[in-house]
C-alpha positions as CSV (number, residue, x, y, z in Angstrom):
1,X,-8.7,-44.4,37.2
2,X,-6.4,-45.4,34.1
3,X,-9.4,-46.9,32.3
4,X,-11.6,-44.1,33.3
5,X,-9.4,-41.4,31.2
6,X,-7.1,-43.4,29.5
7,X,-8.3,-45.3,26.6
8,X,-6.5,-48.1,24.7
9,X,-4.3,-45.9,23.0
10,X,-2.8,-43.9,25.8
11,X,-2.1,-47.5,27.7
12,X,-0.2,-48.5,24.4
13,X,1.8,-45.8,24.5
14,X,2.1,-45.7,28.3
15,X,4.2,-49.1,27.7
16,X,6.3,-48.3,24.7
17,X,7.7,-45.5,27.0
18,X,7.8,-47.4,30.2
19,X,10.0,-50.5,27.9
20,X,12.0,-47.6,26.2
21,X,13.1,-46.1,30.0
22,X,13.6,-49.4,31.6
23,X,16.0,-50.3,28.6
24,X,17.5,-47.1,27.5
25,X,17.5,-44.9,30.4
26,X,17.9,-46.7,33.4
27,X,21.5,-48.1,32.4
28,X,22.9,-44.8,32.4
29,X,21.7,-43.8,35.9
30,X,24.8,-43.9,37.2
31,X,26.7,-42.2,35.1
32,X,24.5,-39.1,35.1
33,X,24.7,-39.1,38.8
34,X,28.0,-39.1,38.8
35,X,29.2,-36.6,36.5
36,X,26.4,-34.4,37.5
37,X,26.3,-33.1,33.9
38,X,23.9,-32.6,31.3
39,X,23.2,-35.8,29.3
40,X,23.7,-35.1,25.4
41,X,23.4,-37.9,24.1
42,X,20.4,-39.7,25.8
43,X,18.2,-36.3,25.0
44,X,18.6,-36.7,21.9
45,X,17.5,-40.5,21.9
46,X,14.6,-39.3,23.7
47,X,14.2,-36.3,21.6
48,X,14.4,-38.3,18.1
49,X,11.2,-40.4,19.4
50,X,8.8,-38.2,18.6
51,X,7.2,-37.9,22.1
52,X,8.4,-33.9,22.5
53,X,5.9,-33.4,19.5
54,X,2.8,-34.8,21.9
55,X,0.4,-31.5,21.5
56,X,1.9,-30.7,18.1
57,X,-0.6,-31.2,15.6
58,X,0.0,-34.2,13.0
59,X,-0.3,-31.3,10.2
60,X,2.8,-30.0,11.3
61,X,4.3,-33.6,11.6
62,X,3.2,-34.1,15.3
63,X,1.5,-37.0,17.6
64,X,-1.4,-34.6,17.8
65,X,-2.3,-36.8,21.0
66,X,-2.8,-34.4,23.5
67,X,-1.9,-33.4,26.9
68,X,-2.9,-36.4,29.0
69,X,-0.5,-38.3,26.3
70,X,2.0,-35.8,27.0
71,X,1.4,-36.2,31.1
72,X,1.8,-40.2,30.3
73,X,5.0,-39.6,28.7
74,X,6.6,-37.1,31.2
75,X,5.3,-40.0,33.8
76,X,6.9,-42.9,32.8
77,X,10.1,-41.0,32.2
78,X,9.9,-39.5,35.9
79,X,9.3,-42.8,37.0
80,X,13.0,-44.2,36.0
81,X,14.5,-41.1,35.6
82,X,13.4,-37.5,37.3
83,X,16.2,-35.7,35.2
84,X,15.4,-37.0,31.6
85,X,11.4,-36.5,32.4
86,X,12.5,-32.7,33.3
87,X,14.2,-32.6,30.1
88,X,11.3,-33.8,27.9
89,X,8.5,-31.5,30.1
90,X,11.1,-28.4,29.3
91,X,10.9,-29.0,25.8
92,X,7.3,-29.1,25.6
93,X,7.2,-26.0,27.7
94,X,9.5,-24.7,24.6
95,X,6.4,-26.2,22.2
96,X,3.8,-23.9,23.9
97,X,5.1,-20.5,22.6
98,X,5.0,-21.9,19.0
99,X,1.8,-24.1,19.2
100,X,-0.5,-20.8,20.3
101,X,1.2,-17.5,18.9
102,X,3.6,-18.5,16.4
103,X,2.7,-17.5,12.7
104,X,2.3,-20.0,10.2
105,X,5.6,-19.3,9.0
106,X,7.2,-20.1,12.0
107,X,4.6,-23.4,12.5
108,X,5.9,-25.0,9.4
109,X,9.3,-24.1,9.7
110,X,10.1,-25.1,13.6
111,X,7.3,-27.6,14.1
112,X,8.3,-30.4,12.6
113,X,11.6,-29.8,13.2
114,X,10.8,-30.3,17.0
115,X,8.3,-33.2,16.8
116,X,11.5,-35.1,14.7
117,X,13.8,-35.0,17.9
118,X,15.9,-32.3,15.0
119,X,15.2,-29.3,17.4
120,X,15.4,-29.1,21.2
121,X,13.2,-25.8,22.1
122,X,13.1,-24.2,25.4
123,X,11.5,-21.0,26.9
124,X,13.7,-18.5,28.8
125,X,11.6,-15.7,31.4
126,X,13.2,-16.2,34.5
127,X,15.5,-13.4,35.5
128,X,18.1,-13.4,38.2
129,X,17.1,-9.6,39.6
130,X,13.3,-10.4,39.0
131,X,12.9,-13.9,39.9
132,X,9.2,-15.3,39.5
133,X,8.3,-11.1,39.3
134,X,8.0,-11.5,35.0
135,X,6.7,-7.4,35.1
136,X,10.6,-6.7,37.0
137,X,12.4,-8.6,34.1
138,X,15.1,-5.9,32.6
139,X,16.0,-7.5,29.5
140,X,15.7,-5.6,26.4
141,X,15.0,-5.8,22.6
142,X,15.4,-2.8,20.6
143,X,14.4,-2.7,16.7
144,X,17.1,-1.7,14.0
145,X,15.8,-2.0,10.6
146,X,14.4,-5.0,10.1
147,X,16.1,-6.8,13.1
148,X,16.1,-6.7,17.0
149,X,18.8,-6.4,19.1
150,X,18.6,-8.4,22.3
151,X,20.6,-7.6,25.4
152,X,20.1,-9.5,28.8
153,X,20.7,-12.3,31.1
154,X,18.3,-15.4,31.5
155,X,18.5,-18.0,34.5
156,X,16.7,-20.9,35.1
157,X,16.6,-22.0,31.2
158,X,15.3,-25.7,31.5
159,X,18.0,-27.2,28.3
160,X,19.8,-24.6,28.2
161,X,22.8,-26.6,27.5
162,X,21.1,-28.2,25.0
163,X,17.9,-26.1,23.3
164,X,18.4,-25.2,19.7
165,X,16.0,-22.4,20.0
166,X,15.3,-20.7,23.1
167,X,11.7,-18.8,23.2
168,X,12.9,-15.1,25.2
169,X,10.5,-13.1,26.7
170,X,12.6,-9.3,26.9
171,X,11.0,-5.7,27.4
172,X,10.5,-4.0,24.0
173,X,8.7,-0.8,25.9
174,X,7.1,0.1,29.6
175,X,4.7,-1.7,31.9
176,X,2.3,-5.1,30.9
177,X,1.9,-4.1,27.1
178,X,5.8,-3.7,26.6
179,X,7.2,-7.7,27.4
180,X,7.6,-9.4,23.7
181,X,8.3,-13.2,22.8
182,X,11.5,-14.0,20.3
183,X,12.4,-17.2,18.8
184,X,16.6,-17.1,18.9
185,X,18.4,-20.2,17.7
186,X,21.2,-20.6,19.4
187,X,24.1,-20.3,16.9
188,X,23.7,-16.4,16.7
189,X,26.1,-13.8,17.2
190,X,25.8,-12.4,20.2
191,X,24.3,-15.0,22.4
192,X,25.7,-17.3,24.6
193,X,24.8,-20.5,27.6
194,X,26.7,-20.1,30.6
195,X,28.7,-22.2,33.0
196,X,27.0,-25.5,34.2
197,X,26.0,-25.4,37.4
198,X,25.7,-28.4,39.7
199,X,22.5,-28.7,41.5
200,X,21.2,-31.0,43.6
201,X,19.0,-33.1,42.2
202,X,18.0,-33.8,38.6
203,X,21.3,-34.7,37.2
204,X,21.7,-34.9,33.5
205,X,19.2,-32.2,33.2
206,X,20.5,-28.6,32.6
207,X,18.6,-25.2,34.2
208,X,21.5,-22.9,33.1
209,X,21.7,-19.0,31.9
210,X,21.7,-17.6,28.9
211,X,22.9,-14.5,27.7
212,X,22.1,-11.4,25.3
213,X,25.0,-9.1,24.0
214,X,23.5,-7.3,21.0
215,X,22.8,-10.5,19.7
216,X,20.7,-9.5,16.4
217,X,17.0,-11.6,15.4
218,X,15.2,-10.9,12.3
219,X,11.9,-9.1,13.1
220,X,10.4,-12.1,11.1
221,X,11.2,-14.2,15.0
222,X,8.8,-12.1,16.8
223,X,6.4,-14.6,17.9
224,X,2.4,-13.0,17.9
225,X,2.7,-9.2,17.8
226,X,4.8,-6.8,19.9
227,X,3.6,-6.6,23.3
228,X,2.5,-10.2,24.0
229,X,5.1,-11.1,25.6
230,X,3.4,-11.0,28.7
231,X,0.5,-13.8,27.1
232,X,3.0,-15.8,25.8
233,X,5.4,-16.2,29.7
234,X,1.7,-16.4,31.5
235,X,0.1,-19.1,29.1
236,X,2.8,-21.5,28.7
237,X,3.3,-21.7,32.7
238,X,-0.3,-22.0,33.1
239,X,-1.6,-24.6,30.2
240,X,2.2,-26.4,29.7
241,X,4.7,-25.4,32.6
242,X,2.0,-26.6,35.7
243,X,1.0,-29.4,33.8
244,X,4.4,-31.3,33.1
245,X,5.8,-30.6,36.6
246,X,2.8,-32.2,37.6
247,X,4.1,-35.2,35.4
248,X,7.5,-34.9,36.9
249,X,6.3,-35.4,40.2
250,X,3.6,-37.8,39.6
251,X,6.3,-40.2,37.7
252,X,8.6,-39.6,40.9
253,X,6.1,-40.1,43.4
254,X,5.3,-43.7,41.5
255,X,9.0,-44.4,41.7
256,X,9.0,-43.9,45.6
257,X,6.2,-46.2,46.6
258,X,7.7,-48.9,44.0
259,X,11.6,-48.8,45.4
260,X,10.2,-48.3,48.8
261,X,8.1,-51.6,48.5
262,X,10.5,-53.3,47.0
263,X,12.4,-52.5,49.6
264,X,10.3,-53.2,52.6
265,X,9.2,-57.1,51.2
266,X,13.3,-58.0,50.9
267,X,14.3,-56.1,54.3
268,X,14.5,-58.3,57.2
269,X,13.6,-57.3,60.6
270,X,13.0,-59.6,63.9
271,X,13.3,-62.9,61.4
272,X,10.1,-61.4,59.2
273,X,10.4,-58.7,56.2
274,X,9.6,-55.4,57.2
275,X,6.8,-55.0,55.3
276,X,4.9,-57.1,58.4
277,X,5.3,-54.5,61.0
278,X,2.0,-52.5,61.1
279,X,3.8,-48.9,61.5
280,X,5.4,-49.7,58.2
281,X,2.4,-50.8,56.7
282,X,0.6,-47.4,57.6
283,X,3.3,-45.6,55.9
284,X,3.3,-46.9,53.2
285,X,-0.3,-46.8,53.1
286,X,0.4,-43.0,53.1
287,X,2.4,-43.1,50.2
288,X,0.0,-45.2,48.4
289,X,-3.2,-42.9,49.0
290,X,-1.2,-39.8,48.4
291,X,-0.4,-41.2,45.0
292,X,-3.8,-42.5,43.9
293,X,-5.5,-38.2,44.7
294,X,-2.2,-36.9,43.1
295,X,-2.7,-39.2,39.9
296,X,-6.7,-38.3,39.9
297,X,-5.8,-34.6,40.1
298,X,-3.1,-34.6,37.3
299,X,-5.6,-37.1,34.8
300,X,-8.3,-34.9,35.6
301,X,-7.0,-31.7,35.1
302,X,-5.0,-31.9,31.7
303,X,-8.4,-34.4,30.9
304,X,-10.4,-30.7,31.1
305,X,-7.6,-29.3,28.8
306,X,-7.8,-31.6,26.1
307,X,-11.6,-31.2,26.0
308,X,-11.0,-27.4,26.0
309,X,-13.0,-27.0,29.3
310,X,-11.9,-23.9,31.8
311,X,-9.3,-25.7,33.9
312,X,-7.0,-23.2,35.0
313,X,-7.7,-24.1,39.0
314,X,-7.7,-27.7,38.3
315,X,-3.6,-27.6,36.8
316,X,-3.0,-25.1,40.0
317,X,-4.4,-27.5,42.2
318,X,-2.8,-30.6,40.4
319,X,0.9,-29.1,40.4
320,X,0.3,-28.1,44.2
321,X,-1.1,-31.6,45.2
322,X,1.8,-33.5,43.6
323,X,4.5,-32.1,44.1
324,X,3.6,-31.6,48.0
325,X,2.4,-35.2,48.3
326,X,5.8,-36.5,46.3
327,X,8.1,-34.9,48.8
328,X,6.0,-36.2,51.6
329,X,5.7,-39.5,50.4
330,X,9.5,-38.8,49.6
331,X,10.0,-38.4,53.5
332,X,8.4,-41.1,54.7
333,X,10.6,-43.1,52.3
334,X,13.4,-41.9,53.8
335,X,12.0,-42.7,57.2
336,X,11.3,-46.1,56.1
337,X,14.9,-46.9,54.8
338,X,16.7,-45.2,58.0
339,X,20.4,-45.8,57.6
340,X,19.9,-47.5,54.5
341,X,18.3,-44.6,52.6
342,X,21.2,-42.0,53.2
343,X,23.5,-43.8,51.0
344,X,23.5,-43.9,47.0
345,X,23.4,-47.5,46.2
346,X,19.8,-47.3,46.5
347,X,17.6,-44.4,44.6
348,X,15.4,-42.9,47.3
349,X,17.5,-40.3,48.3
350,X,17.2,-39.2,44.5
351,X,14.0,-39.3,44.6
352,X,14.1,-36.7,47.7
353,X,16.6,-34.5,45.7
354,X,14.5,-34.5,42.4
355,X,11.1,-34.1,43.8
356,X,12.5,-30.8,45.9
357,X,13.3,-29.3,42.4
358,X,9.8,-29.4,40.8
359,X,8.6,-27.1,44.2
360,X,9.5,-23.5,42.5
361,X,8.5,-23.5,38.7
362,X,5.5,-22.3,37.6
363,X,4.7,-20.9,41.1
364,X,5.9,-22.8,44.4
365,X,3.0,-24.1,46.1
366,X,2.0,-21.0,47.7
367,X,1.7,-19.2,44.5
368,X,-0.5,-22.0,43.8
369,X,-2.5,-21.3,46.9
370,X,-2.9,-17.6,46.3
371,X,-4.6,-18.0,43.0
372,X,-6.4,-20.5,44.7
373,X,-7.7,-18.5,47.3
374,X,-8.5,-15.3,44.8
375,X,-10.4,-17.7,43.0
376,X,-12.7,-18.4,45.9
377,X,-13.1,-15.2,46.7
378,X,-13.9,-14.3,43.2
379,X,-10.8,-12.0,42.3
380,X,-9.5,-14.2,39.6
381,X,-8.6,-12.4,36.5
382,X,-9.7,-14.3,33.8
383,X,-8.4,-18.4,32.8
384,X,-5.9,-19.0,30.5
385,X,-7.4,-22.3,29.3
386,X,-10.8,-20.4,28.5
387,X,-9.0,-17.8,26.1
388,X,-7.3,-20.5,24.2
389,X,-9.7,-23.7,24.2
390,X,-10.9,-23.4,20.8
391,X,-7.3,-23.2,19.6
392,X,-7.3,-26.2,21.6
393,X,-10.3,-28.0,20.6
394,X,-9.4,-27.4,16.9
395,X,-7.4,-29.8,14.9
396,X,-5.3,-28.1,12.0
397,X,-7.1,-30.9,9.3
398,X,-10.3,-29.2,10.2
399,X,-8.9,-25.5,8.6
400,X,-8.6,-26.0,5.3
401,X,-5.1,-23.9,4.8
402,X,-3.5,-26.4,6.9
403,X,-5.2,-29.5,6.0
404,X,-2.0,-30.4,4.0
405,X,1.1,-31.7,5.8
406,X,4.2,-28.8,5.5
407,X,7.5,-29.9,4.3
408,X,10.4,-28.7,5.2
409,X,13.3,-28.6,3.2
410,X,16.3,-31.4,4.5
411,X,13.7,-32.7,7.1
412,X,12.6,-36.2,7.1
413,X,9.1,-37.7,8.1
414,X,9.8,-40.1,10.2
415,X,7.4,-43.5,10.1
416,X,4.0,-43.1,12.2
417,X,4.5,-39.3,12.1
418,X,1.0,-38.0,11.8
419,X,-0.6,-41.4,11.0
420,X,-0.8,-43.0,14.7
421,X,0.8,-41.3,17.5
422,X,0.9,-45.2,19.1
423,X,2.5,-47.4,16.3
424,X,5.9,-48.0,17.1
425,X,8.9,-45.4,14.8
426,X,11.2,-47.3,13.7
């Protein structure tokens, strides 16, 4: 399967982020799990490598590698760490907005900027009155002179603790055609992150509020035109937000049936490891055939994506088969480790938490199944990935007003930016 949609390139770059986890994130496991806090300093490692800026094109300073790079990244993150892979797929999510209705002011300016590690962006829809419902979100932006004034409440911002520009989607007027899109850094008057919550699962990873009290934007932060908002919330679940918790899992899932075997050969049970009793065997045969379909579904579908291809049912279907096959596989790890796994000295329990907390973004898994099942029966309203695959398919070299790498002033090219998104930064 690897060699089948993977080529030499993704492999390389597969490795550099499976050495950089083992040796940078692993070692502070621990500590995140203890203080169940957001991790500053280790996003920002992870930030400065240049993998947020996977899809970004190398014009604007990016890998320009694509979505399946971008899957491999999220992956191999997951696979040590479920928290710092949320962190990375949030910021990408963050990309989206940018990448497919920013102007080409706001491309030059923000772009690098992310793709450096310099900016952490994130995307903020959710509302706590509204939930998933984005048509029943309340916040508003009003236009005075040549500025907005924003007023609201956000929930479930992934790095809100730490984004440096948070992409909100507020009501500017009535009904579909009145949601618009905002770029708001996040040292403005009049905005503000809320108290950090502990969850669960995914600590060092923040899913926090944000807040709106008249906090002013210059109109020049509109991203696309007024009235979009709706295209950008719907397009960056669909084409980003599906896709990278579809990573997340897939990275977890791989974690499970590693520990899990690991965990079974050293056991010992009636003189013989555990791994010779046929019951285990078939479970973790589960685990291991549940993990080869949810790996062909998530290479296959963001595979469609970076060909531009229709694809929208294939990233549905992906996020629903993963993250229901992690948190079964999850389960039967549990099973497997009895006593053993209730207790934090070994991971699989946080595996169980973590997985749980990729079920509801995007659309929980019967969301997933709905649009599944109107697509069958032929009510589907149109794919996201159709309306923006030659936006996809198009590199910026090939436009001749972007052929030319943008600077940006105090921002630093870092080395293999836009040259080879495989070659080692230094």
């Amino acid at each position: 399967m690897h060699r089948y949609f993977t080529d030499q390139r993704h492999e390389a770059l597969r490795q550099r982020v499976r050495d950089f986890a083992e040796r940078e994130v692993r070692p502070r496991i621990a500590e995140m799990e203890a203080s169940r806090s957001v991790c500053h300093d280790l996003s920002r490692l992870i930030a400065r490598q240049g993998w947020i800026g996977a899809t970004i094109h190398r014009a604007y300073g990016g890998m320009g590698a694509g979505h399946l790079a971008k899957t491999l990244v999220i992956e191999e993150l997951s696979r040590v760490s479920g928290a710092m892979g949320a962190m990375v797929q949030a910021s990408q999510l963050g990309v989206a907005k940018i990448v497919h209705f920013g102007s080409e002011e706001q491309k030059k300016t923000w772009l690098p900027a992310i793709a450096s590690g310099d900016c952490l962006p994130t995307i903020a829809v959710t509302e706590p009155q509204s939930g998933g419902h984005v048509l029943g979100m309340e916040s508003t932006a009003v236009r005075d002179g040549d500025d907005y004034l924003l007023n609201g409440r956000k929930t479930y911002v992934g790095n809100s603790h730490i984004g440096d520009l948070h992409g909100v989607v507020v009501r500017t007027g009535e009904g579909s055609k009145g949601l618009s899109a905002f770029l708001v850094e996040s040292d403005r008057p009049g905005f503000r992150v809320g108290e950090q919550q502990p969850a669960m699962g995914l600590h060092g990873f923040s899913f926090g509020e944000l807040f709106f009290d008249n906090c002013r934007v210059p109109a020049a932060n509109l991203i696309g035109r007024e009235g979009e908002g709706l295209s950008v919330a719907y397009s960056s679940s669909v084409l980003y937000g599906r896709p990278n918790l579809t990573a997340v899992s897939l990275g977890i899932h791989q974690a499970v049936l590693d520990e899990t075997s690991r965990f079974c050969a050293e056991r010992q049970r009636y003189g013989k490891p555990l791994a010779a009793l046929g019951n285990i065997k078939l479970k973790l045969g589960r685990i291991q055939s549940r993990l080869l379909l949810a790996r062909l579904a998530a290479y296959h579908s963001v595979h469609l994506l970076d060909q531009g291809l229709p694809c929208d049912a294939e990233l549905m279907n992906a996020k629903l088969v993963n993250v229901e096959s992690a948190l079964e596989s999850a389960r039967d790890a549990m099973d497997i480790h009895a006593g053993c796994g209730l207790f934090t000295d070994r991971p699989v329990e946080r595996f169980l938490r973590d997985a749980h907390h990729m079920f509801a973004p995007a659309g929980t898994s019967d969301v997933q199944l709905l649009r599944l099942g109107e697509l069958a029966l032929g009510q589907a309203q149109g794919q996201w990935s159709s309306r923006l695959a030659e936006l996809l398919r198009l590199e910026p070299a090939e436009r001749p007003e972007e052929a030319a790498p943008p600077t940006v002033p105090g921002q630093r090219r870092r080395p293999g930016q836009g040259v080879s998104w495989c070659a080692p930064l230094k």
